[in-house]
GUDO-194145 format. One line per 5 residues: number of its first residue (from 0); their letters; for each residue x, y, z of C-alpha. Coordinates in nm, 4 decimals, padded with zeros to 6 digits. Layout:
NUM	A	X,Y,Z ~ ...
//
This chain:
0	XXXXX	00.0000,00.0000,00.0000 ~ 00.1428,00.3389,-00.0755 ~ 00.0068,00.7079,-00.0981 ~ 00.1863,01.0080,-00.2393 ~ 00.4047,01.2347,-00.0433
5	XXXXX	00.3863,01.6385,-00.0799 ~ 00.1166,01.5694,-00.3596 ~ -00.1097,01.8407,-00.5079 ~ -00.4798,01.8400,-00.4854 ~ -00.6438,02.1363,-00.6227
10	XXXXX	-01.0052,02.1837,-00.5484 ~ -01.2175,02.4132,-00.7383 ~ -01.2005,02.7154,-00.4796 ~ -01.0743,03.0414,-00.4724 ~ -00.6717,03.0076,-00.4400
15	XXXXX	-00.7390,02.7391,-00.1740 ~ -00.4083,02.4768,-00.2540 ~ -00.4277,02.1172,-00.1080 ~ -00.1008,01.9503,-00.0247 ~ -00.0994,01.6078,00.1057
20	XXXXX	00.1931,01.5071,00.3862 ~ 00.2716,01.1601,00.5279 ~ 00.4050,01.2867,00.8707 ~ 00.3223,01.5096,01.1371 ~ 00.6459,01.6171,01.1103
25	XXXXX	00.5446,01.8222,00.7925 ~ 00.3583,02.0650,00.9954 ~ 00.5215,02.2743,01.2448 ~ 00.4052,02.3216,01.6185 ~ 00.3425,02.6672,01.5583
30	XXXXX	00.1484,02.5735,01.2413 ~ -00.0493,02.3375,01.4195 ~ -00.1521,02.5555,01.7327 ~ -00.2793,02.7809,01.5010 ~ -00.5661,02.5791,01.4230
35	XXXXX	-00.8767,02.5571,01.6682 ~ -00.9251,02.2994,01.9201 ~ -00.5828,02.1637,01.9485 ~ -00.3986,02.4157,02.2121 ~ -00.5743,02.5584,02.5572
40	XXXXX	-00.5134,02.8727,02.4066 ~ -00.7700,02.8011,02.1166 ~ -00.9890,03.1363,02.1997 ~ -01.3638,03.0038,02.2100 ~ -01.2631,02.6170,02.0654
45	XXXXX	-01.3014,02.3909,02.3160 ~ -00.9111,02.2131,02.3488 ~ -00.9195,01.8191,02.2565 ~ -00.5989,01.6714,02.3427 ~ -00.6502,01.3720,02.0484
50	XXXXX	-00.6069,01.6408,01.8023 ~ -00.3179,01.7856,01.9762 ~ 00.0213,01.7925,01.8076 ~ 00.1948,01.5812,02.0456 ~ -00.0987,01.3248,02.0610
55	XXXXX	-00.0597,01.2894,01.7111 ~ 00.2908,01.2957,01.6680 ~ 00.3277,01.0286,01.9385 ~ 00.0744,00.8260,01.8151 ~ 00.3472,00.8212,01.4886
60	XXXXX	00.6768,00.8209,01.6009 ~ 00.5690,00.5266,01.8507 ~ 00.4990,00.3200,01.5164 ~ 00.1610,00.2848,01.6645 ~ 00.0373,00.4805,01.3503
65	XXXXX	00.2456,00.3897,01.0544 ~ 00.2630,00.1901,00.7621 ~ 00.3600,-00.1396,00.9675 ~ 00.0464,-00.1164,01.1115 ~ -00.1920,-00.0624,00.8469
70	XXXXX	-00.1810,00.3338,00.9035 ~ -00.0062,00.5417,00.6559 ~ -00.0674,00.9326,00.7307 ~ -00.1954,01.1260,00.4365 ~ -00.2512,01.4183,00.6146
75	XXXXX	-00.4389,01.7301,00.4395 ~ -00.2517,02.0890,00.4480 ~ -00.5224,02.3348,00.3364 ~ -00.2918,02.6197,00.2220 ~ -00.3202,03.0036,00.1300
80	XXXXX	-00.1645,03.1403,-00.1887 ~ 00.0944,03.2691,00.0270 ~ 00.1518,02.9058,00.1907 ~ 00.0066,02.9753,00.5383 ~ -00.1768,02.6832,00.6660
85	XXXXX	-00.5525,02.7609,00.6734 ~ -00.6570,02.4156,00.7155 ~ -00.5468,02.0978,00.7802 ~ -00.7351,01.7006,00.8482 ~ -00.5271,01.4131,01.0271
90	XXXXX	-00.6192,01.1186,00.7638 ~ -00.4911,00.7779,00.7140 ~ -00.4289,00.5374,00.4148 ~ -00.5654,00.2053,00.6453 ~ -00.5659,-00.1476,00.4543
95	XXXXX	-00.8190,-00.2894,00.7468 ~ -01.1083,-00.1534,00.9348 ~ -00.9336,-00.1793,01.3533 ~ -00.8441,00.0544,01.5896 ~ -01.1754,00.2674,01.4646
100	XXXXX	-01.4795,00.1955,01.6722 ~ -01.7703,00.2438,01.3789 ~ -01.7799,-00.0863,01.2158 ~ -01.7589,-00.1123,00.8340 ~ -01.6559,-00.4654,00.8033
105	XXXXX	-01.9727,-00.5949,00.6997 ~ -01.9588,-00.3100,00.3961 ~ -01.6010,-00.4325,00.3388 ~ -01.7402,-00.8187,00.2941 ~ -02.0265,-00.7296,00.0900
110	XXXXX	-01.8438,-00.5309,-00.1484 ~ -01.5497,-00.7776,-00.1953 ~ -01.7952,-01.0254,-00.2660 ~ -01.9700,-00.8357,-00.5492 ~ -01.5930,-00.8187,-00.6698
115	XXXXX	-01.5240,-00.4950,-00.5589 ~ -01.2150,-00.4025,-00.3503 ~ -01.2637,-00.2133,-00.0635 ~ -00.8988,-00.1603,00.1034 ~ -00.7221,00.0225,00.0894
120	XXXXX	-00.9924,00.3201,00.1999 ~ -00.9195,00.6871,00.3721 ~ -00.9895,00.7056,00.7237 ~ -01.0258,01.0834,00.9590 ~ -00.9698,00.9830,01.2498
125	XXXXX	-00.7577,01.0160,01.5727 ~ -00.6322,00.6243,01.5823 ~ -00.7489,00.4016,01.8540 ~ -00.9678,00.6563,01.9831 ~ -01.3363,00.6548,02.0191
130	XXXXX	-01.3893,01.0750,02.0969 ~ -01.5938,01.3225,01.8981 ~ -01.3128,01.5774,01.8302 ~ -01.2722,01.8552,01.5447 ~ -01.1571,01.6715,01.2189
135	XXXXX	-01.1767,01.9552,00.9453 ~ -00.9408,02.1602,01.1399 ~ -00.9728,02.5524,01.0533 ~ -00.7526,02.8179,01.1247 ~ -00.8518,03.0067,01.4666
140	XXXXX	-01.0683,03.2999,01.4399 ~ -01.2036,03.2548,01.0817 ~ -01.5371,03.1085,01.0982 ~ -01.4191,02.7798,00.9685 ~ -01.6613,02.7447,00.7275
145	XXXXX	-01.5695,02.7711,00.3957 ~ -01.1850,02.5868,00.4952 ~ -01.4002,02.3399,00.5958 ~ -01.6176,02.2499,00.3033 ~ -01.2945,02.2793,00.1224
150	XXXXX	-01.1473,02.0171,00.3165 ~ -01.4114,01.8043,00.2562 ~ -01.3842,01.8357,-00.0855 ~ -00.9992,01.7965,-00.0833 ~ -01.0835,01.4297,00.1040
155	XXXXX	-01.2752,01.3817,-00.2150 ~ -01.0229,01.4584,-00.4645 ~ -00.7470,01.2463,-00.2675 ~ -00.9943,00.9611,-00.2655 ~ -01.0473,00.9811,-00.6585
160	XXXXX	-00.6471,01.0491,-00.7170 ~ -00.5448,00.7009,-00.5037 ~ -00.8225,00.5545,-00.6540 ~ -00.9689,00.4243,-00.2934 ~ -01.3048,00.2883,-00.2125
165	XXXXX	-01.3839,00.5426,00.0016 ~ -01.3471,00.8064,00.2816 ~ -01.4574,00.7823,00.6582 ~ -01.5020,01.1099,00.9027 ~ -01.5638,00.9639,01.2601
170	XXXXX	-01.6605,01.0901,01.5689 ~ -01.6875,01.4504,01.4048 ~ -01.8372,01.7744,01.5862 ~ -02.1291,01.8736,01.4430 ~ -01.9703,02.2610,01.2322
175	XXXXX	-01.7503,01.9410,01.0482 ~ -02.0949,01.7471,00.9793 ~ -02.2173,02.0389,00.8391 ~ -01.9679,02.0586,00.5676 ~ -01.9512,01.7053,00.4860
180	XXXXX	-02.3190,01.6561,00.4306 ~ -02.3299,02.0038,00.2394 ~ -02.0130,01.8068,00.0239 ~ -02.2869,01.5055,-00.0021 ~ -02.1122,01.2535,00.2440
185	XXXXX	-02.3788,00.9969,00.3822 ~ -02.4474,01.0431,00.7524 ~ -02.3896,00.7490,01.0231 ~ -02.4983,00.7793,01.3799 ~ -02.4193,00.5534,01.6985
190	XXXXX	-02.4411,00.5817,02.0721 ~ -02.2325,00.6555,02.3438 ~ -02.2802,00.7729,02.7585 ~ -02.1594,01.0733,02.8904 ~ -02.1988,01.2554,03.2274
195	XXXXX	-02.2554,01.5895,03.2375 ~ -02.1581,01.7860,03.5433 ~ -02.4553,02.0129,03.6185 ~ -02.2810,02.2102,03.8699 ~ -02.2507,01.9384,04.1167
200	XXXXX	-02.0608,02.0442,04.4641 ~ -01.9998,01.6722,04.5465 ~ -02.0889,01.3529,04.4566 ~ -02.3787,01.3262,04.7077 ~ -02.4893,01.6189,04.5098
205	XXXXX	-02.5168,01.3835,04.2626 ~ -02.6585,01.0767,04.3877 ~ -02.9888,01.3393,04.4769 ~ -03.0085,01.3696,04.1189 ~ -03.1360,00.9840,04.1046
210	XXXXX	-03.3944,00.8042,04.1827 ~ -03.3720,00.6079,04.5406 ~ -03.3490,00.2435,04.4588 ~ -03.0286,00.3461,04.2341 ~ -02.8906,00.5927,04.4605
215	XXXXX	-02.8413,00.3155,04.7073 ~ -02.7163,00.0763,04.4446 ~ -02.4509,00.2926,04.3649 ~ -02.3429,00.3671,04.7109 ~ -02.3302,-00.0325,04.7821
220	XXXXX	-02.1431,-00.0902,04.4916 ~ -01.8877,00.1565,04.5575 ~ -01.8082,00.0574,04.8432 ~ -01.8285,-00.3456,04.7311 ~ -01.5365,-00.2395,04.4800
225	XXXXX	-01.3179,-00.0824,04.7652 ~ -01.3962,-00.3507,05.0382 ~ -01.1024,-00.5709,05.0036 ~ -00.8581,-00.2732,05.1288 ~ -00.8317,-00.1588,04.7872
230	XXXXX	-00.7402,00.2101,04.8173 ~ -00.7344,00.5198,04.4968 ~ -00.5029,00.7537,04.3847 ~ -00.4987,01.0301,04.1378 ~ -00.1563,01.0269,03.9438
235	XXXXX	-00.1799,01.3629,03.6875 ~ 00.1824,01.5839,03.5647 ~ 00.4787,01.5347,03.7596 ~ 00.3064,01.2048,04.0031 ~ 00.3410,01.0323,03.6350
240	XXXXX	00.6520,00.8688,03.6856 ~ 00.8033,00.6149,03.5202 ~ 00.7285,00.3188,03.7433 ~ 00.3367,00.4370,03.7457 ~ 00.3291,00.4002,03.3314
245	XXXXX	00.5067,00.0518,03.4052 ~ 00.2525,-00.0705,03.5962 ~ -00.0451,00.1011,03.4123 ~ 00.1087,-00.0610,03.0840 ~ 00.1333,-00.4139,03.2796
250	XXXXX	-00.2161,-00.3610,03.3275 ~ -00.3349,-00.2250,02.9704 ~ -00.1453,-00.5446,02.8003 ~ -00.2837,-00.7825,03.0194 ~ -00.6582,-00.6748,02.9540
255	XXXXX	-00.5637,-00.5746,02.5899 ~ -00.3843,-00.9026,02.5261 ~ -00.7346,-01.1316,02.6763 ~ -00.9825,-00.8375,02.4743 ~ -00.8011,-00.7761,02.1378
260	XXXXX	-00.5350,-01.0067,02.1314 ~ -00.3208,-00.7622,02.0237 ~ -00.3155,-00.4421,02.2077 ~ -00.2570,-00.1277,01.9898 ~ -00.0750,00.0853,02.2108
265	XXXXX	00.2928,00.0024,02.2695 ~ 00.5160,00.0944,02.6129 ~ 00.7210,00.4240,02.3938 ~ 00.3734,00.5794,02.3157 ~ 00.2864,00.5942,02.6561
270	XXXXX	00.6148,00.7071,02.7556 ~ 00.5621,01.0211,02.4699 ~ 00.2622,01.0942,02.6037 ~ 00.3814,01.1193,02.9238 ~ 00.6474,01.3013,02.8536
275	XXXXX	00.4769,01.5794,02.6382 ~ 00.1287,01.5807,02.7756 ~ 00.1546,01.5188,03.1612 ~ -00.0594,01.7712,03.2487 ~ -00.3340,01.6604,03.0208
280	XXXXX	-00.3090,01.2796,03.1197 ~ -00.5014,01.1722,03.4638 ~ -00.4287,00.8050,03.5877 ~ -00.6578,00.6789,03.8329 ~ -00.4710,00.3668,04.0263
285	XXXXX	-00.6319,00.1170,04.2557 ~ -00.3785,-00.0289,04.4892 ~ -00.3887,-00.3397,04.7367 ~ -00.1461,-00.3955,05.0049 ~ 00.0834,-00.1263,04.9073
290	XXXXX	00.0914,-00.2558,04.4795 ~ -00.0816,-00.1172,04.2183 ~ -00.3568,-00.3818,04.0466 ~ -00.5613,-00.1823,03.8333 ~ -00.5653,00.1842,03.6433
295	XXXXX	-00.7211,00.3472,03.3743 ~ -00.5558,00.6199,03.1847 ~ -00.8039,00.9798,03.1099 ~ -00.6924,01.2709,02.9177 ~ -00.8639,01.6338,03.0352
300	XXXXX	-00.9852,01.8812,02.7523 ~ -01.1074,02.2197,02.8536 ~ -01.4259,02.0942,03.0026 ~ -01.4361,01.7404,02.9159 ~ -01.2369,01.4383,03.0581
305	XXXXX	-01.1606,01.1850,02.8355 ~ -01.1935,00.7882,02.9329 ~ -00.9701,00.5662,02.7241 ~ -00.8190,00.2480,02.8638 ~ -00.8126,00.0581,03.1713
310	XXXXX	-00.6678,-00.2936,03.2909 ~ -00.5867,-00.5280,03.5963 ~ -00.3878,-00.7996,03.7282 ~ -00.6474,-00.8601,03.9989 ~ -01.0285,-00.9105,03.9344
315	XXXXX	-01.2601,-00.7241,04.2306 ~ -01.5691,-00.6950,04.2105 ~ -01.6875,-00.3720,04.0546 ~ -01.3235,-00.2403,04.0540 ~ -01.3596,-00.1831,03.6774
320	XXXXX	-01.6654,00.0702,03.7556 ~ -01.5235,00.2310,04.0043 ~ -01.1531,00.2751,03.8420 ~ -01.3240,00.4012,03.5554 ~ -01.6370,00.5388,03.5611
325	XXXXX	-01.7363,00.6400,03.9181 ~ -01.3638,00.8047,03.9447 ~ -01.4100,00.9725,03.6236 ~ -01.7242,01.1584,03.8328 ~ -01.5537,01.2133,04.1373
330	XXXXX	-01.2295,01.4153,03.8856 ~ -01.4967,01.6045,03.6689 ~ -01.6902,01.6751,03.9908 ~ -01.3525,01.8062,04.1304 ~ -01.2212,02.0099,03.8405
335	XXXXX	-01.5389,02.1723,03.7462 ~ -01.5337,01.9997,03.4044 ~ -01.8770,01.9961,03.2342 ~ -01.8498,01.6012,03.0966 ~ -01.7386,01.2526,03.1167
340	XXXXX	-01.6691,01.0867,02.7559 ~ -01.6493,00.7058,02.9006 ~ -01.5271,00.5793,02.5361 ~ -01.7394,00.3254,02.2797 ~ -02.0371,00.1286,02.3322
345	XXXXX	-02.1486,00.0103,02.6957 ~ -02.5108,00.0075,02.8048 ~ -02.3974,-00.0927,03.1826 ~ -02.2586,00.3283,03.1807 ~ -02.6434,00.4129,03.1690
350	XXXXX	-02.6734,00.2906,03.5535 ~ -02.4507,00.4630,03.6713 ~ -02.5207,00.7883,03.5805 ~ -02.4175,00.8618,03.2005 ~ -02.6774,00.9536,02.9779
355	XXXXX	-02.6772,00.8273,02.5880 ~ -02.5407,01.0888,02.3514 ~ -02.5983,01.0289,01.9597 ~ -02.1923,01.0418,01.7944 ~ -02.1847,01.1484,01.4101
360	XXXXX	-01.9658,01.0114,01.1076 ~ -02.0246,01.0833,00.7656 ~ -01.9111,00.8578,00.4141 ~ -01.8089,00.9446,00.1217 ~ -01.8647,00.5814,-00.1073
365	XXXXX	-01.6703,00.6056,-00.4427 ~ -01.8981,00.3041,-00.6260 ~ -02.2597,00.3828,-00.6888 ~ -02.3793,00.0888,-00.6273 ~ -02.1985,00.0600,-00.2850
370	XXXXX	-02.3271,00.3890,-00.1957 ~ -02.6681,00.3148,-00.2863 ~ -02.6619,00.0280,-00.0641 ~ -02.4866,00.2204,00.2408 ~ -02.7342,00.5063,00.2018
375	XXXXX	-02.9932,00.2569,00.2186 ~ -02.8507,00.1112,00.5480 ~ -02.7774,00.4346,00.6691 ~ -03.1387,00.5493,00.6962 ~ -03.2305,00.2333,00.8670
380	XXXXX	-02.9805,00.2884,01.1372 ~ -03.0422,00.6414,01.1943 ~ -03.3825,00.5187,01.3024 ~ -03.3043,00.2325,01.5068 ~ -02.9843,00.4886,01.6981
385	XXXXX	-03.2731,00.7535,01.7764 ~ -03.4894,00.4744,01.8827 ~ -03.2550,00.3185,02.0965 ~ -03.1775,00.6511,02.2545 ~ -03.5123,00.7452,02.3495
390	XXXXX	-03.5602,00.4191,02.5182 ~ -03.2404,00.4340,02.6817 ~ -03.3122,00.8126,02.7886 ~ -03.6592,00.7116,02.9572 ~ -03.4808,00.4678,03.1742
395	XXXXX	-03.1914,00.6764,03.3000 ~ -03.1766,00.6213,03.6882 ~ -03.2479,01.0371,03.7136 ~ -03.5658,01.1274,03.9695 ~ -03.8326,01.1463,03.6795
400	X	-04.0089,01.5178,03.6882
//
């Protein structure tokens, strides 16, 4: 598999020039704080640390994304006549459908066995990572509009030029769904939980939020996952040392290893990460008897905290719940942040306290007949995600009105 490097797109807009770039490296760190979302200091943008330039970059030079793995950057520079970046969308040349968390496989089969060939596609995405984030990423201050629509259509015309099946925008914010249906992508929706912090003092402020029979639940299994003399700590910048990433990657590769199989994260990412992005990163750490036996690694936006992996060498009961969602609380609760994204899938979240929140992808299908069929599938879905969610909403463990 192989994708051009420094090649020129040139979609039909004013002076806009598309170059495409293999590496991270091709942007600089200046370049790339200039572009909303992926600094602190991203005015009004909400900061996501996935789309970050040291997320990204570690995410490469780890050779967690790279060709070896099936991810080969072709990264979109949206330029001015004058060069400066306006634009820019982290994209990948994948040959296989993992590390994504909105399934196309079942497209993949039933094209292949019309005869079709669906790998290798184009994939926007921050690898590995189930989180809505900015993916058409405009310049800050401009209205983003019109860079993104471009952007969209620059996906397009790198899809036609490599001659790929197709091109996938997941877990987009909804100003980046906007262009991509106005540039005729098909529209995918899926489900997630969240908790949203409505101002809660404590967590007691919380638990009078629900309804008494789950209030009490809660309480007894919290204290059902401690009871064993299982203690918590909160390991964010300088706690993260090097023996707390060992034992946080013992416990990722253990889980990841029984789960996957083959865990996509590798010990130098989290090292990078570390390194670069301490202050972002929050490890919550259950230990027994003085040793660590369980953690789960969060990254903090602006006003969200981000739940990504967890794992264990012991099995408690309800230490998984507690490690990683009832923690997650206790942190946003602390911090002031306004939300909890607790990662893909996972009706079990709904009990204790996250709330289902509709996530948004859009398609772009090269082959008529394939998109015909998607589209087709699409609006069936759609219907079945909204249904889902209202049923799911009506039996939230919240006091009903």
């Amino acid at each position: 598999m192989s994708g051009p490097s420094d090649a020129d797109a040139q979609p039909d807009d004013g002076g806009f020039v598309i170059r495409v770039v293999q590496s991270m490296e091709s942007f600089s760190r200046d370049e790339w704080a200039s572009l909303s979302g992926t600094t602190r200091s991203s005015g009004s943008t909400p900061y996501n640390p996935f789309v970050s330039y040291d997320f990204l970059l570690s995410l490469e030079e780890s050779g967690c994304a790279a060709r070896s793995t099936g991810w080969v950057g072709q990264h979109l520079r949206l330029e001015g006549p004058d060069g400066t970046l306006l634009g820019a969308v982290p994209c990948y040349l994948k040959s296989h459908s993992q590390g994504e968390y909105v399934f196309d496989h079942g497209w993949a089969d039933a094209f292949e066995r019309a005869g079709g060939q669906y790998y290798p596609k184009l994939q926007v995405s921050v690898p590995f990572t189930p989180a809505t984030g900015p993916r058409l990423l405009a310049r800050s201050g401009d209205g983003g509009s019109a860079t993104r629509i471009a952007l969209a259509e620059g996906l397009k015309a790198l899809n036609q030029k490599l001659g790929t099946s197709s091109v996938h925008v997941t877990f987009a914010e909804s100003a980046d769904v906007d262009a991509l249906n106005e540039a005729g992508y098909l529209q995918r929706t899926d489900q997630q939980f969240h908790f949203f912090n409505d101002g809660y003092g404590s967590y007691d402020d919380f638990l009078a939020t629900l309804a008494s029979r789950k209030r009490k639940a809660l309480k007894r299994e919290r204290r059902e996952a401690l009871s064993a003399g299982i203690e918590i700590e909160w390991l964010t910048g300088s706690d993260l040392t090097q023996s707390a990433w060992d034992d946080f990657f013992a416990f990722y590769l253990d889980t990841g290893e029984r789960k996957w199989g083959s865990p996509y994260l590798n010990r130098r990412f989290f090292a990078l990460v570390g390194e670069r992005m301490a202050d972002d990163i929050l490890l919550v750490m259950a230990k027994r008897d003085g040793r660590r036996i369980a953690g789960a690694i969060n990254f903090i936006g602006s006003d969200t905290l981000y739940g990504r992996n967890w794992g264990c060498v012991e099995d408690h009961p309800f230490l998984h719940f507690e490690v990683c969602y009832h923690q997650a609380i206790d942190f946003a609760i602390d911090r002031k942040l306004a939300v909890v994204e607790a990662g893909a899938q996972g009706e079990h979240k709904l009990a204790r306290g996250y709330r289902p929140v509709t996530t948004h992808s859009a398609h772009h299908i090269a082959h008529p007949g394939l998109r015909r069929a998607v589209a087709d599938y699409l609006e069936r879905e759609r219907q079945e995600v909204e249904m889902i969610g209202g049923y799911l909403e009506e039996r939230a463990p919240f006091k009903k009105a």
